[in-house]
C-alpha positions in Angstrom: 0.0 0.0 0.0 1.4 3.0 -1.0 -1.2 5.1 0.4 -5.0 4.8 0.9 -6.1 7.4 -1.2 -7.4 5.9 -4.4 -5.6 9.3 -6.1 -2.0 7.7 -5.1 -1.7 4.7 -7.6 -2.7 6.5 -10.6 -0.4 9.9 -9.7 2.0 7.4 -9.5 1.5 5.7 -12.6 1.3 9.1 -14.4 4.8 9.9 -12.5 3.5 13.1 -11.2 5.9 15.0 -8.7 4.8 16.9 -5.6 5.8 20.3 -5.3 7.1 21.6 -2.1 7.7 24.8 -0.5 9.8 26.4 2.1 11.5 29.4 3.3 14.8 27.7 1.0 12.2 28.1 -2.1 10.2 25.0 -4.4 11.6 21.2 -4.7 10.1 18.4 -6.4 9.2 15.1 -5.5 8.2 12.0 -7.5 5.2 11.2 -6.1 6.8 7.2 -5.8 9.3 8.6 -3.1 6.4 11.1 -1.5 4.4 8.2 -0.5 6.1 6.1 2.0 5.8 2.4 2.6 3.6 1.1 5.5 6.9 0.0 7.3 7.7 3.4 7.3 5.0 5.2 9.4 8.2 7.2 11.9 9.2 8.4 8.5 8.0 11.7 6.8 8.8 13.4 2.9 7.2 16.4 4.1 8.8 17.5 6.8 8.6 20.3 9.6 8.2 23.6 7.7 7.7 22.5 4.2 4.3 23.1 3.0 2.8 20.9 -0.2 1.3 23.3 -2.8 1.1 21.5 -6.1 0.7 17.9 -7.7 2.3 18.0 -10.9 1.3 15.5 -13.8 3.6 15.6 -17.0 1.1 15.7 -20.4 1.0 12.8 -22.5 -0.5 13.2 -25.8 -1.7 9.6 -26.5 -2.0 7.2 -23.5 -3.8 4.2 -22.6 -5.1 4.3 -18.6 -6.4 2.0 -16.3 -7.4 2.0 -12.6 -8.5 -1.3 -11.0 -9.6 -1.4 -7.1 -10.8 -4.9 -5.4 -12.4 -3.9 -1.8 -14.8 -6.4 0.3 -18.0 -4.3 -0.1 -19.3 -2.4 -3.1 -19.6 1.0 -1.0 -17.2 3.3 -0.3 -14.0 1.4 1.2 -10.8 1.4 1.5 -8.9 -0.7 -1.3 -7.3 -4.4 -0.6 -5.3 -4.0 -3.7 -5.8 -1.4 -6.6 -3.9 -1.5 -9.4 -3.0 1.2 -11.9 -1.3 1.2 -15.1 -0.8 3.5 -18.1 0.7 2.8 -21.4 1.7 4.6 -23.9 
């Protein structure tokens, strides 16, 4: 799990980079090294004044995208597994 928003797979997949801000100026992220394994909960990419003010997502003129998310009840929930993958 990199994450349980449903957003994180498919930002990754897209290789989208977080944009961070302190009083040094803006550094980006891959979003892959912004979300932390679960082993990892001590661990923080944003740390103590850093503030997160933009996702960015690189265009792609032709791609082919796909999101897949098994959870135990059809309702809102949070994801077992998800899978996301985009080709180009």
């Amino acid at each position: 799990m990199a994450h349980p928003s449903d957003m994180a797979p498919p930002l990754i997949a897209l290789k989208a980079a977080a944009v961070m801000a302190c009083s040094e100026g803006e550094r980006k992220t891959p979003l892959a090294s912004f979300f932390l394994n679960p082993t990892a909960l001590v661990r923080r990419v944003l740390s103590r004044m850093k503030l997160l003010v933009a996702i960015e997502v690189p265009h792609q003129e032709t791609t082919h995208q796909l999101f897949v998310k098994h959870r135990i009840r059809r309702a809102a929930d949070f994801a077992l597994a998800s899978v996301a993958l985009v080709a180009a």
